[in-house]
N, CA, C and O of each residue as an XYZ file, in Angstrom:
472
protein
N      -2.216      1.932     -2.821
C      -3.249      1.075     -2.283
C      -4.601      1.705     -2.596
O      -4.765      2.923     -2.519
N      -5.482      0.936     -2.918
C      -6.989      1.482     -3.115
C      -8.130      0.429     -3.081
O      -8.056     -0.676     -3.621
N      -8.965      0.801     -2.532
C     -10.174      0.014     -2.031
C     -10.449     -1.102     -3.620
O     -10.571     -0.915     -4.831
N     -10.437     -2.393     -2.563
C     -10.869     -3.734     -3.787
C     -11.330     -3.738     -4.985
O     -10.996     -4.289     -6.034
N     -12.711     -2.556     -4.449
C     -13.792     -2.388     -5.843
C     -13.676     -1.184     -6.427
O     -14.651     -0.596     -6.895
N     -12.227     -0.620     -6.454
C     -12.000      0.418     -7.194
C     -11.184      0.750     -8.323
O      -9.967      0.582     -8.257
N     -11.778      1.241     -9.437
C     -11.299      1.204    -10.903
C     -10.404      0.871    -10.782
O     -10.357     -0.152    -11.465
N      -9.003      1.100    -10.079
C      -7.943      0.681    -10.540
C      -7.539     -0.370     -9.990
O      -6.450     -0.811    -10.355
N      -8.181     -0.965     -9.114
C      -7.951     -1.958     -8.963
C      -7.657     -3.474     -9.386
O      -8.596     -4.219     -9.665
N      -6.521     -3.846     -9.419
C      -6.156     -4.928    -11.153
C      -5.179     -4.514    -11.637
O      -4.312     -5.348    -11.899
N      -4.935     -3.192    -11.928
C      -4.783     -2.538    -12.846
C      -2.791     -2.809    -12.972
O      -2.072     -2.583    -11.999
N      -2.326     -3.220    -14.094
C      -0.910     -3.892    -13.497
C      -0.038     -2.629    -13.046
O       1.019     -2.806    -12.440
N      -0.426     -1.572    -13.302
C       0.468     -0.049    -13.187
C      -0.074      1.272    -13.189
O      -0.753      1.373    -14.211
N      -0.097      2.325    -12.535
C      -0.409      3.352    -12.495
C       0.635      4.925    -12.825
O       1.827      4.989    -12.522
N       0.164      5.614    -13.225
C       0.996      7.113    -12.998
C       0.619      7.677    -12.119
O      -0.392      7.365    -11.491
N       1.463      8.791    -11.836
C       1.067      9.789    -10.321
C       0.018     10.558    -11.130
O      -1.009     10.829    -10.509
N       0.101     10.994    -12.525
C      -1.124     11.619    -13.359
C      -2.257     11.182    -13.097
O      -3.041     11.803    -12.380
N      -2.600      9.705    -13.798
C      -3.704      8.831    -13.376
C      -4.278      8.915    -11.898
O      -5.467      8.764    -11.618
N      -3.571      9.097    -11.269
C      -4.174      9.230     -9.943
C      -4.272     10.691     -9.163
O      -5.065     10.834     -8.232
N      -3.728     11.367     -9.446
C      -3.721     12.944     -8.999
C      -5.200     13.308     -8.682
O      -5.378     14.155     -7.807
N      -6.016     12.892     -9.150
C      -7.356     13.170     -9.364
C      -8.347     12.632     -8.263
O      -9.392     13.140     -7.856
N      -7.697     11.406     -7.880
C      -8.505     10.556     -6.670
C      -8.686     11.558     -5.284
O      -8.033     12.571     -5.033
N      -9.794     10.939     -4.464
C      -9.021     11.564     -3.236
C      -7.890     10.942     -2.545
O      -7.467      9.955     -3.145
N      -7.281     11.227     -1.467
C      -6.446     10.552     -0.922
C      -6.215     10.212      0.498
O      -6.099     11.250      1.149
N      -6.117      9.266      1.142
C      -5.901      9.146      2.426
C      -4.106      9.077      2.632
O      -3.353      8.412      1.920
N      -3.758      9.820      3.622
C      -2.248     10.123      3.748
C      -1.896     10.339      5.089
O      -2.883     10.605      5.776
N      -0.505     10.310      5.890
C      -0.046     10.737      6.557
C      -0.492     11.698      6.870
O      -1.297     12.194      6.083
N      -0.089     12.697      8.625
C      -0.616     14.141      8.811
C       0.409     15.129      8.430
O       1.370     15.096      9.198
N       0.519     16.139      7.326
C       0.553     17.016      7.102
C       1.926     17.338      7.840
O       1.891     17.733      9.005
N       3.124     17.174      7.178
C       4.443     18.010      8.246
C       4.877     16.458      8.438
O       5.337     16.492      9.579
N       4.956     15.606      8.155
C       5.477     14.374      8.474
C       6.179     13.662      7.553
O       5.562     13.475      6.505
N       7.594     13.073      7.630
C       8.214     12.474      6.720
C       7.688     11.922      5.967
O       7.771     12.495      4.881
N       6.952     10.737      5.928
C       5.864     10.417      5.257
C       5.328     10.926      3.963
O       5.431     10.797      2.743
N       4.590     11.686      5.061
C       3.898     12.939      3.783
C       4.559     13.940      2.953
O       4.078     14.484      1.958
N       5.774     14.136      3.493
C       6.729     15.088      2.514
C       7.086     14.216      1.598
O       7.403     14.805      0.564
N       7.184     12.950      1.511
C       7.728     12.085      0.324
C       7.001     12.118     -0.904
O       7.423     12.271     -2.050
N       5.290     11.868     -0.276
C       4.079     11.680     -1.318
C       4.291     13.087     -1.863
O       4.322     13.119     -3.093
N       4.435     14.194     -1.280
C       3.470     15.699     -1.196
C       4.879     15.897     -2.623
O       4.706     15.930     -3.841
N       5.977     15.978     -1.956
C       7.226     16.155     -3.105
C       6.995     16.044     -4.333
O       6.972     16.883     -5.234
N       6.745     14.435     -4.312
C       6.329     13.468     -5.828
C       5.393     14.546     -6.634
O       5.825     15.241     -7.554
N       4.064     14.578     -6.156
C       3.436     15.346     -6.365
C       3.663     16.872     -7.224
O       3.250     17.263     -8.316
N       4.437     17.440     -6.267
C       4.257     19.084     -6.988
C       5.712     18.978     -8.025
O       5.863     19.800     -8.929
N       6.736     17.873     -7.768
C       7.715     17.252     -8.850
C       7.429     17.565    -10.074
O       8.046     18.317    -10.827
N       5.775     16.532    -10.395
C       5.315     16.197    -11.296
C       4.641     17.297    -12.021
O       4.333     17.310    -13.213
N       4.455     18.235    -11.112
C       3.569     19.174    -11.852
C       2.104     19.552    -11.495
O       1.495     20.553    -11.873
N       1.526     18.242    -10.444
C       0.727     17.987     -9.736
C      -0.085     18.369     -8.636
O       0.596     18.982     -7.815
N      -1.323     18.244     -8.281
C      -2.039     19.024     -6.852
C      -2.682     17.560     -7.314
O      -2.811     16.968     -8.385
N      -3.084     17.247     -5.638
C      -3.782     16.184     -5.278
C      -5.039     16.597     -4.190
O      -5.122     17.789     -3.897
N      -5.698     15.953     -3.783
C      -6.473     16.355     -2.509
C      -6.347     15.512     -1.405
O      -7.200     14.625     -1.438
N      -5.567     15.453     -0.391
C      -5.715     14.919      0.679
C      -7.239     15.027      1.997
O      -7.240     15.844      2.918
N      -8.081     14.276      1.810
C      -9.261     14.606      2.299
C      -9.252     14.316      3.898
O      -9.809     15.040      4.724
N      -8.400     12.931      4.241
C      -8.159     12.115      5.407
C      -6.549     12.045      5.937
O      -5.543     11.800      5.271
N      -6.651     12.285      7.073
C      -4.925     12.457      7.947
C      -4.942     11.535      8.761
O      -5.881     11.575      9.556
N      -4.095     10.541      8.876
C      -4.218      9.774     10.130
C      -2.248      9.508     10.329
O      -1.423      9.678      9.432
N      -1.945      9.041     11.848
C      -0.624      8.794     11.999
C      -0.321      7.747     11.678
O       0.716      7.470     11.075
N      -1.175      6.981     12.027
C      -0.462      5.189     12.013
C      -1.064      4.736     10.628
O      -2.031      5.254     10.070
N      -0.110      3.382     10.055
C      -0.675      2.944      8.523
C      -2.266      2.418      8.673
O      -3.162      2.478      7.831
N      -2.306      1.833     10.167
C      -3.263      1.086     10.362
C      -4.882      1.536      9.978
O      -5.829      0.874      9.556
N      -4.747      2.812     10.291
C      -6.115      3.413     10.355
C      -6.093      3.896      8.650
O      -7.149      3.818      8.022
N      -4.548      4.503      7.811
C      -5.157      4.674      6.453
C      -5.569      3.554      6.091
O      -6.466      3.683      5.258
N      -5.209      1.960      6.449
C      -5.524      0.954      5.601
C      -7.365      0.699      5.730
O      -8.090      0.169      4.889
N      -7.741      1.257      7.021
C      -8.981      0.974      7.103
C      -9.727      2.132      6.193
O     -10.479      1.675      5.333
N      -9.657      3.068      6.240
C      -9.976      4.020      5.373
C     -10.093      4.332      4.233
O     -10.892      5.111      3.713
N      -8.869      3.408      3.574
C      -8.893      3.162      1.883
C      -9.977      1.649      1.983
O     -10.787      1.362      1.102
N      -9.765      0.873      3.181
C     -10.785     -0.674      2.790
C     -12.561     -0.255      3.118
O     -13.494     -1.046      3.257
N     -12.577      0.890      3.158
C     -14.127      1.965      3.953
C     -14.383      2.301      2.423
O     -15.553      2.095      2.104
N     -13.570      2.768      1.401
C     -13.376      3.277      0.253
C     -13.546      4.575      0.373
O     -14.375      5.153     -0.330
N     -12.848      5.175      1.209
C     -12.850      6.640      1.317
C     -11.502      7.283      1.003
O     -11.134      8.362      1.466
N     -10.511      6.184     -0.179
C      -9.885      7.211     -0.749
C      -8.769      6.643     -1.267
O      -9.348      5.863     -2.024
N      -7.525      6.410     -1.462
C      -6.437      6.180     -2.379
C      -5.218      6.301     -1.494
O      -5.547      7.132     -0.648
N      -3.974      5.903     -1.246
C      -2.912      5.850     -0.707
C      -2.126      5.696     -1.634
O      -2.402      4.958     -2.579
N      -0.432      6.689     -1.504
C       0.945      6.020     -1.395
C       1.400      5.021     -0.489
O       1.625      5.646      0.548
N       1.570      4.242     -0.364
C       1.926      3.447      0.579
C       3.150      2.751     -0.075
O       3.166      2.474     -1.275
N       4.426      2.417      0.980
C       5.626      1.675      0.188
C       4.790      0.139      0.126
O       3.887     -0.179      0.900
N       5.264     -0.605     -0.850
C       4.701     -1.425     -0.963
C       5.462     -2.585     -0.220
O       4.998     -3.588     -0.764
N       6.053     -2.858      0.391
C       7.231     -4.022      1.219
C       6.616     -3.215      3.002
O       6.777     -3.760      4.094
N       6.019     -2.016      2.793
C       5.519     -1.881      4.392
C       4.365     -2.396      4.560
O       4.093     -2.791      5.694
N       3.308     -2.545      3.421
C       1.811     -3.235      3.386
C       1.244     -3.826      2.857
O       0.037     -3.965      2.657
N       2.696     -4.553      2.356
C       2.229     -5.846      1.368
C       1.464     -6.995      2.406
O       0.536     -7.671      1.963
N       1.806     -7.107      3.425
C       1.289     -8.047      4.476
C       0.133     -7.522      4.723
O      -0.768     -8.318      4.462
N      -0.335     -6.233      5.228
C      -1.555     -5.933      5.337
C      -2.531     -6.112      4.399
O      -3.674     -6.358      4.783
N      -2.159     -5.993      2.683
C      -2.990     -5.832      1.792
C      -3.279     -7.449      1.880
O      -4.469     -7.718      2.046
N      -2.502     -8.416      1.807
C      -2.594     -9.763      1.384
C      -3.608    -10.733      2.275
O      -4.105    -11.832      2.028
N      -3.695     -9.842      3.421
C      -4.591    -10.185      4.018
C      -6.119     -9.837      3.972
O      -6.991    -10.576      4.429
N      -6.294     -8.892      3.501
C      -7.373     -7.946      3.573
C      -8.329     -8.572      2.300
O      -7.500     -8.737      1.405
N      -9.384     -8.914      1.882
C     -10.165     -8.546      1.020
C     -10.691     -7.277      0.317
O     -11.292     -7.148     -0.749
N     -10.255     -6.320      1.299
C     -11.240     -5.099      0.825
C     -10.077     -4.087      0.379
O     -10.345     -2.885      0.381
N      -8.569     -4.593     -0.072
C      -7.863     -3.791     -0.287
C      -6.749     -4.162     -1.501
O      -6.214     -5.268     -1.421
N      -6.436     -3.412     -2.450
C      -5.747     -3.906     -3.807
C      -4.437     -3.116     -3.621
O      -4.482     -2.063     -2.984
N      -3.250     -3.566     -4.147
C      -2.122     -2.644     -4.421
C      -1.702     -2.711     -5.614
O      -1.471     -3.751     -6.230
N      -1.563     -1.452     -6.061
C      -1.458     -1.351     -7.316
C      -0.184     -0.213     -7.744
O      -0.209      0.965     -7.385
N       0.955     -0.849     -8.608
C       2.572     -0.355     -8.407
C       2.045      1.279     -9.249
O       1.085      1.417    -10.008
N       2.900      2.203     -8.857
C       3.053      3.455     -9.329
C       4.641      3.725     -9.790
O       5.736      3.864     -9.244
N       4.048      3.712    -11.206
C       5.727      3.225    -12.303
C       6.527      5.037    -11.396
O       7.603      5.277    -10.849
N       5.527      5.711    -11.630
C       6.517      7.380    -11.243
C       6.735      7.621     -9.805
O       7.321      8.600     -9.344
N       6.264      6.742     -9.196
C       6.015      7.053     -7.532
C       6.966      7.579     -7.000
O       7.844      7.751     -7.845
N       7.338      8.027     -5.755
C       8.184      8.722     -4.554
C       9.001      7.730     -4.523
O       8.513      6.602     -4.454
N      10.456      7.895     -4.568
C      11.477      6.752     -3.719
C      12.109      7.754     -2.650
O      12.075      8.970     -2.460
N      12.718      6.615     -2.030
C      13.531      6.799     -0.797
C      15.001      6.163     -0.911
O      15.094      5.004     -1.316
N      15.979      6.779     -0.617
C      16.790      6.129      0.314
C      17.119      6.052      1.288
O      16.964      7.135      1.853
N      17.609      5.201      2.018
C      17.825      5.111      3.349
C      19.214      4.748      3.575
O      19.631      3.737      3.010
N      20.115      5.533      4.439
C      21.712      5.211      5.086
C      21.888      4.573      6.423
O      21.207      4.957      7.374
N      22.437      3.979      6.498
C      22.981      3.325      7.891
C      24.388      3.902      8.342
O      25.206      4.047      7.434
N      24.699      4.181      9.376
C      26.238      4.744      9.317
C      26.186      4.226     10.893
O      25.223      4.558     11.586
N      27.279      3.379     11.455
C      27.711      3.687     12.806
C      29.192      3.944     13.054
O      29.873      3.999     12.031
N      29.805      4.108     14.186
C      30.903      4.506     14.311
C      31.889      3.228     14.754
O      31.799      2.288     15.544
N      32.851      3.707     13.830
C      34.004      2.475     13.855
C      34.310      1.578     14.735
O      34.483      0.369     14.576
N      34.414      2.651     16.311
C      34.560      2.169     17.556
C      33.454      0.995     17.733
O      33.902      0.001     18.306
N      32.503      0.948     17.464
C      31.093      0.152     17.603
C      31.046     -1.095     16.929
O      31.448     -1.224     15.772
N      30.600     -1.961     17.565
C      30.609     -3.080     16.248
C      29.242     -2.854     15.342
O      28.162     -2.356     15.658
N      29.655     -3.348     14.238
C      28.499     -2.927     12.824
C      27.438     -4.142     13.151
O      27.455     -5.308     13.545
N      26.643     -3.281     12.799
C      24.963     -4.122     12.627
C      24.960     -5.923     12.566
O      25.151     -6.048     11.356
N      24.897     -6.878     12.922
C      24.488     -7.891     12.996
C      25.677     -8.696     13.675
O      25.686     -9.869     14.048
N      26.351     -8.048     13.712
C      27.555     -8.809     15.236
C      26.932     -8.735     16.361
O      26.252     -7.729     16.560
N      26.974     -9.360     16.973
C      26.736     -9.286     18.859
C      27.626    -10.098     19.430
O      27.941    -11.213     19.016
N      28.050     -9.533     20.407
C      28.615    -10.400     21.552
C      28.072    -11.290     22.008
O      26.881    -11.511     21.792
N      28.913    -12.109     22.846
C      28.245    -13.158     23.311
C      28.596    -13.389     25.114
O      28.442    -14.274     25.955
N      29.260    -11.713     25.028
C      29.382    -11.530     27.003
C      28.231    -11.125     27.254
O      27.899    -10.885     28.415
């Protein structure tokens, strides 16, 4: 994510290279989150500058729409925020951080989208 009126903004694709250089607004420091971006990062070969820490997405989104800086952000968590916003662009990062995520419950239990109806 990066402020409307900023170079890359448009732009159909980015590298973590291309952007290493920006500042960045991010998660605080020690947070799942931020271990995802921070990973990608030194992966690559990379140092970035994180200038701004905040917990919630809410306040980086204001911060990158202030233009005070550049985000990882998953894009399916702030696609709604960006689409709303004028003052904010998303722009895909072909090398970016992935995730997976597991679900596991126990047999005894009924699985995810059953419910009773006692």
């Amino acid at each position: 994510m990066v402020p409307a009126g900023h170079r890359l903004a448009g732009a159909a694709r980015v590298t973590l290279e291309e952007i290493a250089e920006e500042t960045f607004v991010d998660f605080v420091a020690g947070t799942p989150a931020r271990a995802q971006s921070d990973k990608a990062f030194a992966a690559a070969g990379l140092v970035r500058e994180v200038a701004y820490e905040a917990g919630v997405v809410e306040l980086i989104t204001r911060l990158i729409g202030r233009g005070l800086g550049v985000a990882l952000l998953p894009s399916a968590f702030i696609r709604p925020l960006a689409a709303d916003d004028p003052e904010l662009a998303l722009v895909p990062v072909v090398d970016g951080p992935h995730r997976v995520e597991y679900l596991a419950w126990s047999r005894f239990a009924r699985p995810p989208g059953r419910c009773s109806t006692s």
